[in-house]
C-alpha positions in Angstrom: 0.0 0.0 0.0 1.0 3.5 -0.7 1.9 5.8 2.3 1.9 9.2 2.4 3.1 11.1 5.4 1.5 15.2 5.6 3.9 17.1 8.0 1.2 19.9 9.5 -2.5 19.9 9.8 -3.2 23.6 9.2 -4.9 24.9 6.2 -2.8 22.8 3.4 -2.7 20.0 5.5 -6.5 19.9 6.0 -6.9 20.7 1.8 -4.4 18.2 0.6 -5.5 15.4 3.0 -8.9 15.8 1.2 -7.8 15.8 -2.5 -5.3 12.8 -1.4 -8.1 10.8 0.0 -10.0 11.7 -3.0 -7.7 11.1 -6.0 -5.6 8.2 -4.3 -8.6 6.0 -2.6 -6.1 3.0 -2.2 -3.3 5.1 -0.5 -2.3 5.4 3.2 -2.6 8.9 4.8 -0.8 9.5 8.0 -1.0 13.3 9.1 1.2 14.8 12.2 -0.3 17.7 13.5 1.7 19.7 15.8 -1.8 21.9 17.0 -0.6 25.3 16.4 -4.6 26.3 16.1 -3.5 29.9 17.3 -1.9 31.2 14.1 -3.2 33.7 12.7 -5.1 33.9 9.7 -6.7 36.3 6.8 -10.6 37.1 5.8 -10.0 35.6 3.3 -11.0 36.2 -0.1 -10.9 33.9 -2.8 -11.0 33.5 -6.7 -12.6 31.5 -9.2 -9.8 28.8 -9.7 -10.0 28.0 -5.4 -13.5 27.7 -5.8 -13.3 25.2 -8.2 -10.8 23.6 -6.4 -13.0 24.0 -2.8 -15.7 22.4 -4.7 -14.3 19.4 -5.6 -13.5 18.8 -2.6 -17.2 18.4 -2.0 -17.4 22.4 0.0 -19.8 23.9 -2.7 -22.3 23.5 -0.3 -20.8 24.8 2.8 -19.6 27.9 0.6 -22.5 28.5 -1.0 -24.9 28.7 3.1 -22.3 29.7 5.3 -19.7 32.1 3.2 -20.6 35.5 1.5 -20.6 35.7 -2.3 -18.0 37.8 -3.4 -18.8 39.9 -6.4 -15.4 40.1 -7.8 -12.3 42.4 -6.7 -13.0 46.2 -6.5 -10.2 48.7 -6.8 -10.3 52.6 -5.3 -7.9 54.8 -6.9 -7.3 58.1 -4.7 -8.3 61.5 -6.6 -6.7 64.8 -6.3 -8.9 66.8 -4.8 -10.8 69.3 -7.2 -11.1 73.2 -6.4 -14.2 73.2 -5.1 -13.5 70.3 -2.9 -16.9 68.6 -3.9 -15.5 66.4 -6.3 -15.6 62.6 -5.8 -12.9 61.0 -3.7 -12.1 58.1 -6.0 -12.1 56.0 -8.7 -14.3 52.9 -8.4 -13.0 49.9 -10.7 -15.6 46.8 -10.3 -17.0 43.8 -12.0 -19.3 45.1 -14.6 -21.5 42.2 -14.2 -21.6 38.9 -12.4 -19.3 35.9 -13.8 -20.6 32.5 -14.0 -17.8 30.9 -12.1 -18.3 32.0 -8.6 -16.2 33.2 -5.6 -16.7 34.0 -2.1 -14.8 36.3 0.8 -14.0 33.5 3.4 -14.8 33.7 6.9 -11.5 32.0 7.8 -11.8 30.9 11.3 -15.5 29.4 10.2 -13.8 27.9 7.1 -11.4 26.0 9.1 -13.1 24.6 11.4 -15.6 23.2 8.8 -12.2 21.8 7.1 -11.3 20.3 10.3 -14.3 18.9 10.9 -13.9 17.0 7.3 -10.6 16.0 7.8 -11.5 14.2 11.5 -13.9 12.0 9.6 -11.4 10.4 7.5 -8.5 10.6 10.1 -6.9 10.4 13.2 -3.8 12.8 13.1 -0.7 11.8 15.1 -1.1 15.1 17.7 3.2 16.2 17.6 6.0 17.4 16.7 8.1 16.0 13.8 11.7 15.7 15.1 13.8 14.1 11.9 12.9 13.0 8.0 15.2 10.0 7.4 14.7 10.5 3.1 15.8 8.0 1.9 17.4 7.6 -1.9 16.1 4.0 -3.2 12.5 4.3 -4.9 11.5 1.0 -3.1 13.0 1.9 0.8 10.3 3.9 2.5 11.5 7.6 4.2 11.2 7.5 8.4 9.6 10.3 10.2 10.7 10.6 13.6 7.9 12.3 15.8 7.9 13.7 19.5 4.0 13.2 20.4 2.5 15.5 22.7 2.8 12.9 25.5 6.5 13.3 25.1 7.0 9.6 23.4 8.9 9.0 20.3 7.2 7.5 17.4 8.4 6.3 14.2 6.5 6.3 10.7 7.3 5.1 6.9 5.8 6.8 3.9 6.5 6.7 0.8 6.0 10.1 0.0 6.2 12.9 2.2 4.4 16.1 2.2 5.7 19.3 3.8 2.7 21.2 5.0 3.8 22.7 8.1 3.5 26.2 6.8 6.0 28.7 8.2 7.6 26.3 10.5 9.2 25.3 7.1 10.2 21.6 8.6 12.1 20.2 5.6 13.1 23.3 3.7 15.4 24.0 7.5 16.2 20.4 7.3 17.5 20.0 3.9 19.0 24.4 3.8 17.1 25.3 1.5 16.5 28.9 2.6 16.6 30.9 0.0 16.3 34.9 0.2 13.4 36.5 -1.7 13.7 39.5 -3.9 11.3 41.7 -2.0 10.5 42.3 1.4 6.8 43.0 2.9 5.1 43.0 6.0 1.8 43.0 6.8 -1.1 44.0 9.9 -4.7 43.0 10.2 -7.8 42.9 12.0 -11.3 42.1 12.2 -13.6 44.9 12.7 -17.3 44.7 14.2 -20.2 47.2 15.0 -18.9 49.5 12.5 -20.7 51.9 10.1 -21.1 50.2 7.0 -22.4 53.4 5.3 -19.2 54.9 5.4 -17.7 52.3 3.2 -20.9 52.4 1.1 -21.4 56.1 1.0 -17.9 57.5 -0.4 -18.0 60.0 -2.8 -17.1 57.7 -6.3 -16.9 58.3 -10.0 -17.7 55.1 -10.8 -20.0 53.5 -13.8 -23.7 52.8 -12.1 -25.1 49.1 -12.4 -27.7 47.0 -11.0 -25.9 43.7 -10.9 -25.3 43.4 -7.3 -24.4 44.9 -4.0 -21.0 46.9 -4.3 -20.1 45.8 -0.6 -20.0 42.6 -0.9 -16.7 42.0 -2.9 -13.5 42.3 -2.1 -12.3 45.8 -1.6 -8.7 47.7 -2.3 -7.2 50.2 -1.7 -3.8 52.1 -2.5 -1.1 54.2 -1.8 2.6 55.1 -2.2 4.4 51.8 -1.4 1.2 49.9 0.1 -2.2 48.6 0.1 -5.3 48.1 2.1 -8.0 45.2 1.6 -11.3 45.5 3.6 -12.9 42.1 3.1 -17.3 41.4 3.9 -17.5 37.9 6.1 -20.5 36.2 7.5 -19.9 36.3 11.2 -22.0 33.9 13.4 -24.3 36.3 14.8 -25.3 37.7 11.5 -23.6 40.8 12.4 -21.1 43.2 9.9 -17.7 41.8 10.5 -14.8 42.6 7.8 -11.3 41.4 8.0 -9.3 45.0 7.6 -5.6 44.6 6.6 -2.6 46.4 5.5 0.5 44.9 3.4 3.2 47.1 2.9 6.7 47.4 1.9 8.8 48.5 4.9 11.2 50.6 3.3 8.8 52.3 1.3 6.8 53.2 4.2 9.8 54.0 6.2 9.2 51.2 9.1 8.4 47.2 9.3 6.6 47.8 12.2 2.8 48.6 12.5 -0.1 49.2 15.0 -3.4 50.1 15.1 -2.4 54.3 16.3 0.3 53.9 13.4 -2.2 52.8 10.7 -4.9 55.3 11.3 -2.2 57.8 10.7 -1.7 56.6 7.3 -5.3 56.5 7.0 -6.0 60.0 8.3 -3.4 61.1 5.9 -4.2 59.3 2.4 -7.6 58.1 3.1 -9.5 59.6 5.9 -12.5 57.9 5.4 -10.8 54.7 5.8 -9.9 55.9 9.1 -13.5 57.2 10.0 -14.9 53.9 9.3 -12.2 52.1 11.5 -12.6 54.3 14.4 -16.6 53.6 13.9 -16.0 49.7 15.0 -14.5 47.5 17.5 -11.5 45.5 16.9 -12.1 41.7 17.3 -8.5 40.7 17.1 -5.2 41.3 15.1 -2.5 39.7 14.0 1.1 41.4 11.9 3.9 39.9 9.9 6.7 41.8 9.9 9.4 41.0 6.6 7.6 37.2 6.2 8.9 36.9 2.7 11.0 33.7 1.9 11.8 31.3 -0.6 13.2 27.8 -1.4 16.0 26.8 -3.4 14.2 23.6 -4.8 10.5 22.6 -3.6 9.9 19.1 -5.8 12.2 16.7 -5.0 13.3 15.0 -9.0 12.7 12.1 -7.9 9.0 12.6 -6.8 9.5 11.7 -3.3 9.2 14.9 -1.1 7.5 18.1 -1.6 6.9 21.6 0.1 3.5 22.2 -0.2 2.0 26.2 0.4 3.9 28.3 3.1 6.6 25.5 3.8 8.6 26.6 0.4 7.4 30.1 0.1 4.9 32.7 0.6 2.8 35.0 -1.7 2.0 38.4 -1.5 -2.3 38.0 -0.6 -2.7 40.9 -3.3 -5.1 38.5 -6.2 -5.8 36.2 -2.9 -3.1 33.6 -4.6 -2.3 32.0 -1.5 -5.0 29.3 -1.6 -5.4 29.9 -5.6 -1.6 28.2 -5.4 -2.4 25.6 -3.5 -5.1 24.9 -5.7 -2.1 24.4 -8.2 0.3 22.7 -6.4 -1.6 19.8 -4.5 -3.0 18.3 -8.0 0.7 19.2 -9.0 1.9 16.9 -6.5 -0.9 14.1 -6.8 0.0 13.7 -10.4 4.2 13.6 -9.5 3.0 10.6 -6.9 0.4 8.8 -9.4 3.5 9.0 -12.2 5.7 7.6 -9.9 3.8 5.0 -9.0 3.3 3.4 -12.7 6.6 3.9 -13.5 6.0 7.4 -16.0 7.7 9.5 -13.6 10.9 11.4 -15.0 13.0 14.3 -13.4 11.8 16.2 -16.5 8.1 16.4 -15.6 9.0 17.3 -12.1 11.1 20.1 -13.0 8.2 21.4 -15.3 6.0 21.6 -12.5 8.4 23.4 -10.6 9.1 25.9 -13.3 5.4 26.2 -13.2 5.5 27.2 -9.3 8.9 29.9 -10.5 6.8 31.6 -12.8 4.5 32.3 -9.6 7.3 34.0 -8.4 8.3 35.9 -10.7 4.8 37.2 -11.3 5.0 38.0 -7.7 8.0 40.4 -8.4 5.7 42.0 -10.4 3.2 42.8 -7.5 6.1 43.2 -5.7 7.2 46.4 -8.2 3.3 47.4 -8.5 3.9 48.8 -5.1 6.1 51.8 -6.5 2.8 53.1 -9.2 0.4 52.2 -6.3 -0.2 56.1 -5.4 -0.7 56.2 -9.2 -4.3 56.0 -10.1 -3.7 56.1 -13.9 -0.7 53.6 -14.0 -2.4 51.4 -11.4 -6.0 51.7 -13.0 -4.9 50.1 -16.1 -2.1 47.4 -14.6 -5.0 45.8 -13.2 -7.6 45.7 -16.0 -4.2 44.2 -17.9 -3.3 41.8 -15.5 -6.8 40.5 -14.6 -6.8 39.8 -18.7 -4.1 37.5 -18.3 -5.3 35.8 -15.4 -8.5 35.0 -16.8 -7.4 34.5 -20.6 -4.6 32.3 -19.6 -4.7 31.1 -15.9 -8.4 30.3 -15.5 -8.2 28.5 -18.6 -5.2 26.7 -18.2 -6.5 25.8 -14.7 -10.0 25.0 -15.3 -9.0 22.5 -18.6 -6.3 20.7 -16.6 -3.5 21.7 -19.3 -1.5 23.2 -16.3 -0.5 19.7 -15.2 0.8 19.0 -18.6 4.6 19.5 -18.8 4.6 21.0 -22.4 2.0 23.9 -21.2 4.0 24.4 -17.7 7.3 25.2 -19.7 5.3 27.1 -21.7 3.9 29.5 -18.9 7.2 29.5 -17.6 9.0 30.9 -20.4 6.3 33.7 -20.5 7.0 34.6 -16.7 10.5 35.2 -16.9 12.2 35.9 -13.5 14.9 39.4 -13.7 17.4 40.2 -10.7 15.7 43.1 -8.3 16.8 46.4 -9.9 16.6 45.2 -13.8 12.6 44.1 -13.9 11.3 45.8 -16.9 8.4 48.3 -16.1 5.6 46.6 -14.4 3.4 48.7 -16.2 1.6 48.2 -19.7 2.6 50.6 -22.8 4.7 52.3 -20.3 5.8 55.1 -22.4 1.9 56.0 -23.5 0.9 55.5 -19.3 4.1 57.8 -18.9 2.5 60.3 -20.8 -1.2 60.1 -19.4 0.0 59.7 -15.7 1.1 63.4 -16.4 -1.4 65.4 -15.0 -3.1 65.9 -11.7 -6.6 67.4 -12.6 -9.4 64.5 -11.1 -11.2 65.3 -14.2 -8.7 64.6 -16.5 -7.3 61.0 -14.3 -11.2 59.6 -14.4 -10.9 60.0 -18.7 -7.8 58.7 -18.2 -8.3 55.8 -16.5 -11.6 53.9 -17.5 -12.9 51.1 -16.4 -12.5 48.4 -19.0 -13.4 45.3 -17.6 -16.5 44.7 -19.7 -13.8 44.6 -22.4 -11.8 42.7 -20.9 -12.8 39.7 -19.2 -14.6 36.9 -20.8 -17.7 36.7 -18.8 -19.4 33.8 -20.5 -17.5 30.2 -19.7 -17.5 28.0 -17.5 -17.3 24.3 -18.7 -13.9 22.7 -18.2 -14.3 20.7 -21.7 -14.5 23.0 -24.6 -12.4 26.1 -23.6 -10.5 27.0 -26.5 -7.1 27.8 -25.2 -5.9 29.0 -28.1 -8.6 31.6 -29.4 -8.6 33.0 -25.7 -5.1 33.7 -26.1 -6.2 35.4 -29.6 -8.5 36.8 -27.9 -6.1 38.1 -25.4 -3.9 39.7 -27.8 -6.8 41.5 -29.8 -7.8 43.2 -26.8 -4.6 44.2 -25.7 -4.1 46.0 -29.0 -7.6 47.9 -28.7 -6.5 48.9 -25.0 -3.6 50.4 -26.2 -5.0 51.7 -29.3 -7.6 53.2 -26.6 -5.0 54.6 -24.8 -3.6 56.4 -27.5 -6.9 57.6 -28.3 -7.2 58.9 -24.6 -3.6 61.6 -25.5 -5.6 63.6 -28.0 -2.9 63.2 -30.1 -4.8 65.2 -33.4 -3.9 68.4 -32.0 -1.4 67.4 -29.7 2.0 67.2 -32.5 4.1 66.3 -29.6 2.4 63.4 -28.8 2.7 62.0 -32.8 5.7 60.4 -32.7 5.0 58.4 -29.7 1.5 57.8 -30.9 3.4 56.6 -34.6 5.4 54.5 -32.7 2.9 52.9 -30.0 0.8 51.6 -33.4 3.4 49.2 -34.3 2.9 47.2 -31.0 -0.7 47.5 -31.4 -0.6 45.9 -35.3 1.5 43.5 -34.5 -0.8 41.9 -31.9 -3.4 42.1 -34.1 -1.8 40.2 -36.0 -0.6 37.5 -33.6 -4.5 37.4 -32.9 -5.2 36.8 -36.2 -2.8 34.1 -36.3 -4.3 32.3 -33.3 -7.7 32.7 -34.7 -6.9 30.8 -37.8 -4.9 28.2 -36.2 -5.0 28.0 -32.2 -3.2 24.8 -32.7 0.3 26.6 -32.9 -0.3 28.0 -29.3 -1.8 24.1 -27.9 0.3 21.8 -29.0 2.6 23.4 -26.1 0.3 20.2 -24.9 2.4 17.2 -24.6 0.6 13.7 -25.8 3.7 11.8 -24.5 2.7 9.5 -21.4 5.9 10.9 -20.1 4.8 14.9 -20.1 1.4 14.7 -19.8 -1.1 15.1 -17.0 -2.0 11.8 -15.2 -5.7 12.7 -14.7 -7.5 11.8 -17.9 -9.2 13.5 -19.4 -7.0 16.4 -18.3 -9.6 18.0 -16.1 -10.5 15.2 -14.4 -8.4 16.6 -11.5 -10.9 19.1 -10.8 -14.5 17.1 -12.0 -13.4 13.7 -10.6 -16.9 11.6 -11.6 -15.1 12.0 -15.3 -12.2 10.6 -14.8 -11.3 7.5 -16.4 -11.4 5.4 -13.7 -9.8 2.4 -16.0 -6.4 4.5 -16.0 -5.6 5.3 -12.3 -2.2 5.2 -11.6 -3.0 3.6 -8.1 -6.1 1.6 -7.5 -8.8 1.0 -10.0 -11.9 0.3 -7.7 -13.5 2.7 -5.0 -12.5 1.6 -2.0 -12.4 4.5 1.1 -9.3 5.8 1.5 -7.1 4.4 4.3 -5.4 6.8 6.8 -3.6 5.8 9.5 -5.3 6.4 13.0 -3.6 6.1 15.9 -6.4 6.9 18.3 -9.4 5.1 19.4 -12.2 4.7 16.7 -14.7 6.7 18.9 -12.4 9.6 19.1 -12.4 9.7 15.7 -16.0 9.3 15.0 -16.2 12.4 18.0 
């Protein structure tokens, strides 16, 4: 029998140990929880790929009665104010309508203990400390994890595989020195807030487009300034009550200090966004919780040979701007279930694991992105149209990469990786679209002039209508991608007035070049998508081993004939080392 050991019970843990028991019916789970339930935790908000992910782990229906629906992510950008001081206060950037693939804003500590609740039904963790991983290097010899229980005895386990969940701890990446130092530093401080004035939130002063889709306070909200950001995130609280999670992430040098407080953040608020501040000081703080400089990294997180992994926080962490945190694990513990099923029937190569590692490389160098965003974030103009461009790729090429399955394949995971390319700190090209044209709109401080110049183009841009994992057609949404991406900057060319502007003309000359060209990589595409999917290996060796590819995430399709371990549908097996009734309690 197949044992896997899960090092951590926390929130990858909990998630993993319910895909693994779901995928892998035949295998053996042992998880070692060392019972650190007083971390501290975000709202949290989610996006369409965790959903997905959530739901197939049979939490639609929690979600959809005990979580708030989140209607997409809404962006403030601060506004000079105008001479008459009436003007509105910000730019409002929101969903335009209501996608079909839905997301929610997490009540965390709710969340968990649901999660918790699942994972007791199917287990009986071993309740310790991990002391040792003996890895070992022969494919048949099982690793040994030594383990300190909490009634001080020492217990030995085998497994197979082992799977480091234990978040920040960051057991094996300590063990095996694989610290590595990340590019950029950030720190964060957050809250829940209760028995405040929702109207203040509701009630600021916006130029934003009017719609009758849904209520505009139940997404997820942001906020920006010079070198940080500020989410306030809706959550169902038990009483029914308003309760938000309210948070900060910053990066220290730009704000001039790591460390933050509650007196310390309402003078930023009081400063750049005093009704911010009005509608903190209207509620009670629950709780909070900081991070100060809790960036890291790992110098290797698969192991080649498919034996080991650090799963979430234990290789690295993610800024939670886009709320990837989850959205990543969402990647990484099919990533990983596929590694152990190819190693089982003998398909695994180095090759295939190093692909899904490039995959998880391009996360980080997307994150240097964000990690540069925070330098235009005082720029409503620059940051207005960063994120109409960036939420175009994510849900031209990451949803459907995601939602068909293709990301597992080790042809498309090279592929994303060679469009994510990682640059030392210092040379990253602007993090900016058509910088030179955003150069030149971002040159004015008249509100009425920044709301022309900064639209809000997400009708435009997203592509509202799928939602089937079975017919997206990767390659016209990429065509797709690129014919919008020449009509927004065709748009913003238009927005320079260059006809009686002659010292805009050059620039504008030049800027169309760019813009034809992806028209013409869209036409391209259109005629034959084929030249952007057959990045798809069909060799057993590179491709996926769910099949059909999406079978990872809609499970009753899978082809049951072709599991790489078990073909009936047995319950899972987990290793309990406490009494049955404990478990059933």
């Amino acid at each position: 029998m197949t044992k896997i050991a899960l090092i951590g019970c926390g929130l990858s843990g909990k998630l993993a140990a319910l895909y693994l028991a779901n995928q892998l019916p035949d295998a053996s789970l042992t998880i070692i929880d060392a019972g650190d339930d007083r971390l501290p935790v975000v709202g949290e908000s989610t996006v369409e790929v965790t959903v997905q992910f959530l739901k197939a782990l049979g939490l639609g229906d929690h979600l959809e009665e005990e979580h708030l629906h989140k209607y997409g992510l809404t962006y403030y950008f601060k506004l000079p104010r105008d001479a008459s001081g009436a003007g509105p206060e910000y730019i409002q950037h929101e969903a335009p309508g209501i996608i079909r693939l839905p997301s929610y804003n997490l009540n965390r500590h709710s969340f968990d203990r649901e999660l918790g609740r699942r994972v007791d039904a199917i287990s009986s963790p071993i309740k310790g400390r991990v002391q040792h991983v003996h890895l070992s290097g022969e494919p048949k010899i099982k690793h040994r994890v030594d383990i300190k229980t909490n009634q001080d005895a020492i217990e030995t386990i085998e497994a197979d595989y082992v799977i480091d969940c234990s978040g920040r701890s960051r057991f094996l990446t300590k063990q095996l020195h694989l610290q590595a130092e990340p590019a950029y530093q950030r720190c964060s401080y957050w809250f829940r807030l209760e028995g405040f004035k929702r109207e203040i939130l509701t009630g600021l002063n916006l130029s934003k487009i009017k719609h009758h889709c849904f209520d505009s306070y139940y997404v997820t909200h942001h906020f920006y300034g010079r070198g940080y950001w500020i989410w306030v995130i809706p959550m169902r609280s038990a009483s029914g009550a308003d309760l938000v999670s309210f948070g900060i992430t910053y990066r220290p040098e730009m704000l001039g200090d790591k460390t933050m407080s509650m007196d310390k953040l309402i003078e930023v608020l009081e400063r750049d966004h005093p009704s911010l501040a009005r509608f903190v000081l209207s509620g009670r703080k629950v709780d909070e919780s900081r991070y100060y400089n809790y960036m890291y990294e790992a110098k290797s997180y698969y192991d080649p040979k498919g034996r080991w992994f650090l799963l979430g926080d234990a290789g690295f962490t993610f800024d939670p701007a886009n709320s990837a945190g989850i959205a990543y694990l969402a990647h990484q513990i099919p990533q990983i279930t596929s590694i152990i099923r190819k190693h089982e029937n003998g398909s695994l190569t180095p090759s295939y694991v190093g692909a899904m590692e490039s995959h998880l490389r391009a996360q980080l160098a997307l994150q240097d992105q964000w990690s540069n965003w925070y330098e235009i974030m005082d720029d409503p103009i620059k940051m207005a149209w960063t994120l109409v461009v960036a939420n175009m790729g994510y849900f031209h090429l990451v949803v459907p990469n995601y939602m068909s399955g293709a990301f597992l394949n080790a042809g498309v995971a090279m592929q994303v990786a060679k469009l994510l390319k990682r640059y030392p700190p210092g040379s990253q090209p602007a993090v900016y679209p058509f910088p030179k044209l955003l150069d030149a709109l971002a040159r004015t401080d008249d509100p009425h002039s920044i709301i022309r110049r900064a639209p809000a183009l997400y009708e435009l841009t997203v592509p509202f209508s799928y939602y089937r994992p079975d017919d997206i057609p990767r390659g016209k949404l990429i065509s797709r991608y690129f014919l919008k991406r020449a009509s927004l900057r065709l748009k913003a060319i238009s927005l320079l007035d260059v006809i009686g502007k002659p010292r805009y003309w050059t620039l504008a000359a030049t800027q169309l070049v760019p813009a034809f060209a992806d028209i013409a990589r869209s036409a391209l595409l259109r005629v034959a998508p084929w030249t952007y999917e057959r990045e798809a290996s069909s060799d057993p060796f590179k491709r996926s081993e769910f099949q059909p590819p999406y079978a990872f995430l809609y499970h009753d399709h899978a082809n049951h004939a072709g599991r790489a371990i078990g073909s009936g549908h047995r319950e899972n097996t987990v290793n309990s080392h406490e009494p049955t009734e404990a478990a059933a309690a």
